[in-house]
C-alpha positions as CSV (number, residue, x, y, z in Angstrom):
1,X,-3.9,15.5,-70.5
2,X,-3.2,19.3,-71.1
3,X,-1.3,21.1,-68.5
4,X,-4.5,23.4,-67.7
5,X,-6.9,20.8,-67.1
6,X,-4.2,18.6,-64.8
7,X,-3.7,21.6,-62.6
8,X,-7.7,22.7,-62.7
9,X,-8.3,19.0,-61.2
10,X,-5.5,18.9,-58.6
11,X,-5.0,22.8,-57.4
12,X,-7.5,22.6,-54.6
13,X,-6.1,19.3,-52.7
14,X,-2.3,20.9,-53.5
15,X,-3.4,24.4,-51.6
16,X,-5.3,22.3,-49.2
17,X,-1.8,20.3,-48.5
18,X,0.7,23.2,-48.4
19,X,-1.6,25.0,-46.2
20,X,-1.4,22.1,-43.8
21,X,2.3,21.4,-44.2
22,X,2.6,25.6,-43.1
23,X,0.6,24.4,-40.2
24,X,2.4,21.6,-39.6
25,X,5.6,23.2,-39.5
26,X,5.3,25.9,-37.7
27,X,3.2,24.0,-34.9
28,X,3.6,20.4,-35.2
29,X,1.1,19.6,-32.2
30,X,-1.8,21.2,-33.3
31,X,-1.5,20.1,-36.6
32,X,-0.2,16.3,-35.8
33,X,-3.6,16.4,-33.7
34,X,-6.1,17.8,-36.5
35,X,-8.5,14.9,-38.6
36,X,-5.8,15.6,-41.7
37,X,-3.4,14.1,-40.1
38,X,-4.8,10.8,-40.4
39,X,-5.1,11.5,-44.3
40,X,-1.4,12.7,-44.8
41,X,0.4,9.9,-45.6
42,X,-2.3,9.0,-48.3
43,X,-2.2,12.8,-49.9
44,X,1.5,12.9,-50.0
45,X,1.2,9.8,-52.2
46,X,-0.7,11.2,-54.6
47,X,1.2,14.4,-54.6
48,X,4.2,12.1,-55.7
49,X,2.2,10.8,-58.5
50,X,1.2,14.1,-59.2
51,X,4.7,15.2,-59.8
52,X,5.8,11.9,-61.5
53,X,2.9,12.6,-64.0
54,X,3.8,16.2,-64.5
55,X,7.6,15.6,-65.3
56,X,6.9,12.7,-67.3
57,X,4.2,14.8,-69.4
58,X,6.5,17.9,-69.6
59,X,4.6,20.2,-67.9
60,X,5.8,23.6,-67.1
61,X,8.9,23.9,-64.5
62,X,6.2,26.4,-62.2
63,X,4.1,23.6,-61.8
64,X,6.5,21.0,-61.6
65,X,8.9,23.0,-58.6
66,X,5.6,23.4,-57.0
67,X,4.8,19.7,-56.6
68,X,8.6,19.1,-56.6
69,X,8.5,21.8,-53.1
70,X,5.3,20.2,-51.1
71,X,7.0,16.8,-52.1
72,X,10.2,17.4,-49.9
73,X,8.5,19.4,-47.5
74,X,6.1,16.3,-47.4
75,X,9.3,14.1,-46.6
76,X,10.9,16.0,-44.5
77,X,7.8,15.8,-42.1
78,X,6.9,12.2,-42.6
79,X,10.4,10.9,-41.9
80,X,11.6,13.1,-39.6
81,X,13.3,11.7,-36.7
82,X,11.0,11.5,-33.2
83,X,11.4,14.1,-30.8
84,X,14.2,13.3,-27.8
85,X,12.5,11.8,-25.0
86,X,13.4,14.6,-22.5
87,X,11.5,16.9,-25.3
88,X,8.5,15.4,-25.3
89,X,7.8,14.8,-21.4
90,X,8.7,18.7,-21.3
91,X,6.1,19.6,-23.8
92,X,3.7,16.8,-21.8
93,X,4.1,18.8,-18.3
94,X,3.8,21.9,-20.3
95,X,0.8,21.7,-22.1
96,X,-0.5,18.4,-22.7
97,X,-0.6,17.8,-18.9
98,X,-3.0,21.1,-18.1
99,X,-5.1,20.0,-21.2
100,X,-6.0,16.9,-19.7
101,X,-6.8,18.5,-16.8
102,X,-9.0,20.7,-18.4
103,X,-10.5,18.5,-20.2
104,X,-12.0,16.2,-17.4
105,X,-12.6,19.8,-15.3
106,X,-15.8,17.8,-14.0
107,X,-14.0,15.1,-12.4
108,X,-11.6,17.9,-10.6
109,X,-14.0,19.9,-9.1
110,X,-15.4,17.5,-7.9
111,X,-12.6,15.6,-6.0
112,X,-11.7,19.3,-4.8
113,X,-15.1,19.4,-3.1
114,X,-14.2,16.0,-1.5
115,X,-11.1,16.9,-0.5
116,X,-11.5,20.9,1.2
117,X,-14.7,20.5,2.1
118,X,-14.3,18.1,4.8
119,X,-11.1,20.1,5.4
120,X,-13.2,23.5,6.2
121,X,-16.1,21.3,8.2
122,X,-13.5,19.5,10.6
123,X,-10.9,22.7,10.6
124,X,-14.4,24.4,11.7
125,X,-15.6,21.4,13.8
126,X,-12.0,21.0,16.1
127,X,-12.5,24.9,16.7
128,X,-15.5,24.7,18.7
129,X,-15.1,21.0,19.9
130,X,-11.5,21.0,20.7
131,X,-12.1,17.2,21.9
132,X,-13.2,16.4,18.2
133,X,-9.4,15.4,17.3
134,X,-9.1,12.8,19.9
135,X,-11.5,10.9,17.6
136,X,-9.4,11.2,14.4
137,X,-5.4,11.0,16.0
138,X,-4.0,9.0,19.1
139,X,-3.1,11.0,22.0
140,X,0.7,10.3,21.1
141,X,0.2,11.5,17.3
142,X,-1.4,14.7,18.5
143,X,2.2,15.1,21.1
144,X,4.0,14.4,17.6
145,X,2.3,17.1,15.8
146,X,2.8,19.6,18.4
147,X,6.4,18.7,18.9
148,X,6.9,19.3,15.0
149,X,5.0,22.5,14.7
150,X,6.6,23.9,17.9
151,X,7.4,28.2,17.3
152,X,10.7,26.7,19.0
153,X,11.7,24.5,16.4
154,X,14.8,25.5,14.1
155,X,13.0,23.2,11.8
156,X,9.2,23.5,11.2
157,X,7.1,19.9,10.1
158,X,9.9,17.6,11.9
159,X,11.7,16.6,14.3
160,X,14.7,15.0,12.6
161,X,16.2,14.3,9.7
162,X,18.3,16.2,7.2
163,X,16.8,18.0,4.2
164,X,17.8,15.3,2.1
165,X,16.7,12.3,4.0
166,X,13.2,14.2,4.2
167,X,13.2,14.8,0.3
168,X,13.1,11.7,0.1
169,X,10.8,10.4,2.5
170,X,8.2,13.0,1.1
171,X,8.3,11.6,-2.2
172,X,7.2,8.5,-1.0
173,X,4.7,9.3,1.1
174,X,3.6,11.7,-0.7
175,X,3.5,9.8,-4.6
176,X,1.9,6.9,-2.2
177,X,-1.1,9.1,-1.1
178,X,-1.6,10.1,-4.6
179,X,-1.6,6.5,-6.3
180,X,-4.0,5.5,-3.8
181,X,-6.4,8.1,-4.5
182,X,-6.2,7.2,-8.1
183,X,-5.8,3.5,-8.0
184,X,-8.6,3.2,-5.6
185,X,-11.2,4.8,-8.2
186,X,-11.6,2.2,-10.0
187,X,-13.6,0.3,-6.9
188,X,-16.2,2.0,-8.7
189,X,-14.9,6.1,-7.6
190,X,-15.6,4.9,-4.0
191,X,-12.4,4.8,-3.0
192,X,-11.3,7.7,-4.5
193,X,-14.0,9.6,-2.9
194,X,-13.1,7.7,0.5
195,X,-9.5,8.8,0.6
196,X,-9.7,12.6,-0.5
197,X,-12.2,12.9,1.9
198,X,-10.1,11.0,4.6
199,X,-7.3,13.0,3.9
200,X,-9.6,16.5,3.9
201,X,-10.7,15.1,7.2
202,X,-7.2,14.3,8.4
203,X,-5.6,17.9,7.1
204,X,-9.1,20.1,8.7
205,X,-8.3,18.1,12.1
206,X,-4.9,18.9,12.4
207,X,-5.1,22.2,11.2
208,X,-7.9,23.1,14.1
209,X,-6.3,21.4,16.3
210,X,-2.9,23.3,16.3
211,X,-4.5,26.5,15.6
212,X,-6.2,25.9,18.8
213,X,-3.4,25.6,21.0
214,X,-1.5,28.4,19.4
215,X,0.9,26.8,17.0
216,X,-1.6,27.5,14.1
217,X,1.5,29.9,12.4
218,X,4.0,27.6,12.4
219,X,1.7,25.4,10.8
220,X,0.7,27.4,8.1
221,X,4.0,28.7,7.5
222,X,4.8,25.5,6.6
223,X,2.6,24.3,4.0
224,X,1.1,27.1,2.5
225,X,3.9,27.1,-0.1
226,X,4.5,23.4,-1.6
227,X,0.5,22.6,-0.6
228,X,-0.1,24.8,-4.3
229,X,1.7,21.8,-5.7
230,X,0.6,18.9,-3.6
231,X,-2.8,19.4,-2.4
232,X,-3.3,20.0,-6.5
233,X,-2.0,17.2,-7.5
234,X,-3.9,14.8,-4.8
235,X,-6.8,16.3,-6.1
236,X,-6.0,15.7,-9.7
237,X,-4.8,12.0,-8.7
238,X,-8.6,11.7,-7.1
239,X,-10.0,13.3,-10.2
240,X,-8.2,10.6,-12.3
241,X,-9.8,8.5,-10.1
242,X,-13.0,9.6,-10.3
243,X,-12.5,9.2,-13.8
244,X,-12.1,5.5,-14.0
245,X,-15.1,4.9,-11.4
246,X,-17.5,7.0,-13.3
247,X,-16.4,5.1,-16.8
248,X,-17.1,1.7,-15.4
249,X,-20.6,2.9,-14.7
250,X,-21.4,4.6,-17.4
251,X,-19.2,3.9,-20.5
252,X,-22.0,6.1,-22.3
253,X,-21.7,4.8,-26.1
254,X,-18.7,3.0,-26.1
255,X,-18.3,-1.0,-24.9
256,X,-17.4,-0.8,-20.9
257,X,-13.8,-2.8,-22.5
258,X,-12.7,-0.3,-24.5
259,X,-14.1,3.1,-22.3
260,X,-12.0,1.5,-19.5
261,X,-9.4,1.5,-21.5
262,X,-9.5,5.3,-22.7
263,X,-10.4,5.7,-19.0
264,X,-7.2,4.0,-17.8
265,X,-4.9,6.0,-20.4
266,X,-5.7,9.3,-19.3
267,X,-6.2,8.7,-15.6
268,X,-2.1,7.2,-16.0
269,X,-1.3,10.3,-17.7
270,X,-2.8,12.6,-14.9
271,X,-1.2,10.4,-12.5
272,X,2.1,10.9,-14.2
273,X,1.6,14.9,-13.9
274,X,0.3,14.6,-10.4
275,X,3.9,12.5,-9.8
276,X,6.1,15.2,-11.4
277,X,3.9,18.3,-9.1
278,X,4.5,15.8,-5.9
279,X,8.5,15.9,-6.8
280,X,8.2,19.7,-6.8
281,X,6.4,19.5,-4.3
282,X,8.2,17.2,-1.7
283,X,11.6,19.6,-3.2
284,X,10.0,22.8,-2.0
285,X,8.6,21.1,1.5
286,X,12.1,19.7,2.6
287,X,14.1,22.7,1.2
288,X,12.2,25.3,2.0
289,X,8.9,24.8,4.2
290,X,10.8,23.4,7.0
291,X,12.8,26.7,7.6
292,X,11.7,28.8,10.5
293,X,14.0,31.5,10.1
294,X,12.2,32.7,6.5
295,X,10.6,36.2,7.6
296,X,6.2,36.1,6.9
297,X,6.6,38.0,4.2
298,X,9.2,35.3,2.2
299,X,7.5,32.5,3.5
300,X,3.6,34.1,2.1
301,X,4.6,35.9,-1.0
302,X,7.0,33.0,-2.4
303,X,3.8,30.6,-1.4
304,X,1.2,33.2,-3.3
305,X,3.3,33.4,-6.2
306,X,3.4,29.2,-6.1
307,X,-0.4,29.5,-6.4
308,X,-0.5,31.7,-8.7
309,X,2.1,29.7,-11.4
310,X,0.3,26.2,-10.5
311,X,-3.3,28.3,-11.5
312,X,-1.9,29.7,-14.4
313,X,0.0,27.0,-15.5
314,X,-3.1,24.3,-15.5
315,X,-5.6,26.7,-16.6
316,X,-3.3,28.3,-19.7
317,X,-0.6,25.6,-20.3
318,X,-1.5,24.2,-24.2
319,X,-3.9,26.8,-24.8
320,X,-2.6,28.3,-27.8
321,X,-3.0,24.5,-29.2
322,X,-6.5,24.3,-28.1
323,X,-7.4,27.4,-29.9
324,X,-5.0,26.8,-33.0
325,X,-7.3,23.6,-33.4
C-alpha cells in the first residue's frame, strides 16, 4: 500500500490518539475518566501495528517518528507506575471527595434539613418552654452541661482531661456518630433520618437550654469553629445514608443487587471523607475550641474563615475536572 493512502486511512484515529495522550498527560484524571479511556489499550495496539507496517514498508521517516512518538508516549502512560498511596487519598480529599458530594447534592440537602431543622424548632422550642429540656436530658446531664460551659471555666466543653486525652476521645465519639448515621441508612434511610434528627434535636436542646441560663457564649464560642467540619460531615455521613435507603427502594433501572452495590461504594467513600473532616474536626475542638482565653474576635473570625474553606472546598474541590470532561 502506497504511503499516501496508508496515512489518508489512519491520520484521523492518530490525531484522535495524540490529542488524547496531550490530555492525558497534562491531566491524567479527567482524561483516565473520559469513554476513551476504555478504548486505549486497544488503539495503542493498532498504533504499534501501524508503525511495524510503516517501517517494514519503508515509509517516510516523518511518518514513521510520528507513529514511533505516540507509540512511546503510549507506553509511557500505559505502564507507568501507580500513583503513591499517600498521592492518591490526597487527590481523593481534594477533589474526588467534594465531587461525590456534589454529585448526590439531593441526598445532602436533604439530611441537612433533618439535621438543623429540628435544631432551629427545639433551639426555638427550649426558649419559650424552658422545661422542654427536662424531656430530652436527665437532670444530672443538664448539671454536666452547665458545669462544662461555665464563663468560669479555663477550659470551655469539659471538665477534665488534657488536650490530648480529649483528641482522642472526640474521634471516637465523634467517627461513631457518623458511622451510625450512615450505617443505619440502609434500614431503608429510616435510620439515618432517625439519628440526624435525634442529634438536631439533641444539639437545638442544649443549645436553648444554656442560652437560657446565660451560658449561651461560652457555648457558642466553643463550637462554632470545628462544627464547619463536623456538623458537615454528619450530614454528609446521613446523606450517604440516605443514599443507600433510597437505592434499596428504588434501584430505578438497574437490578436492586448491583444498585446496592454502586450505592454501598460511594456511601463508603463519603463515609471515608466525612472520617478525615471528623479528625480535623475532633483536632480543632480539643486544641482550640476548648480555650477560654481566645478573645471573640479569634475565636469568630478563625471559625468564619473554617466555614468559608469547608464551603469552598466541597462546592469547588475537582471542578476544573468536571468541566475539563
Amino acid at each position: 500500500m502506497k504511503q499516501e493512502r496508508f496515512v489518508a486511512m489512519h491520520a484521523a484515529e492518530w490525531e484522535q490518539l495524540e490529542a488524547w495522550l496531550r490530555q492525558a498527560e497534562l491531566k491524567a484524571g479527567p482524561a483516565m475518566r473520559s469513554p476513551q479511556a476504555l478504548d486505549f489499550p486497544e488503539a495503542y495496539r493498532r498504533l504499534c501495528h501501524h508503525l511495524s507496517l510503516a517501517l517494514a514498508r519503508g515509509y517516510s521517516r516523518e511518518v514513521t517518528e510520528r507513529l514511533q512518538r505516540a507509540v512511546d508516549r503510549g507506553h509511557r502512560l500505559l505502564y507507568r507506575p501507580p500513583a503513591p498511596r499517600w498521592q492518591r487519598a490526597a487527590v481523593f480529599l481534594i477533589a474526588g471527595f467534594p465531587r461525590l458530594v456534589r454529585q448526590e447534592w439531593r441526598c445532602m440537602v436533604l439530611a441537612a434539613l433533618l439535621l438543623y431543622v429540628p435544631a432551629i424548632v427545639t433551639f426555638v422550642l427550649v426558649l419559650l418552654k424552658p422545661d422542654f429540656a427536662h424531656t430530652v436530658f436527665s437532670g444530672m446531664q443538664l448539671a454536666q452541661f452547665e458545669q462544662m460551659y461555665d464563663p468560669s471555666n479555663d477550659h470551655i466543653g469539659r471538665t477534665n482531661g488534657t488536650d490530648l486525652a480529649m483528641f482522642g476521645f472526640y474521634i471516637m465519639h465523634n467517627v461513631g456518630t457518623a458511622f451510625r448515621t450512615f450505617g443505619s441508612g440502609v434500614i431503608v434511610g429510616i435510620g439515618a433520618v432517625y439519628v440526624l434528627a435525634l442529634n438536631g434535636v439533641i444539639l437545638g436542646t442544649l443549645a436553648g437550654h444554656l442560652a437560657h441560663i446565660g451560658y449561651g457564649a461560652p457555648f457558642w464560642r466553643f463550637v462554632v469553629a470545628h462544627a464547619a467540619f463536623e456538623l458537615t460531615a454528619i450530614v454528609i455521613a446521613g446523606g450517604a445514608g440516605l443514599r443507600l435507603g433510597l437505592t434499596l427502594l428504588a434501584p430505578g433501572r438497574q437490578a436492586r443487587g448491583q444498585a446496592m452495590v454502586r450505592a454501598g461504594w460511594i456511601g463508603a467513600q463519603l463515609a471515608l471523607g466525612a472520617f478525615a473532616m471528623l479528625v480535623v474536626a475532633a483536632f480543632i475542638e480539643a486544641f482550640w475550641s476548648s480555650v477560654a482565653s481566645f478573645p471573640d474576635l479569634l475565636k469568630y473570625g478563625s471559625a468564619a474563615l473554617l466555614w468559608i474553606f469547608v464551603g469552598y472546598w466541597l462546592l469547588r474541590g475537582g471542578r476544573e475536572a468536571d468541566d475539563a470532561t
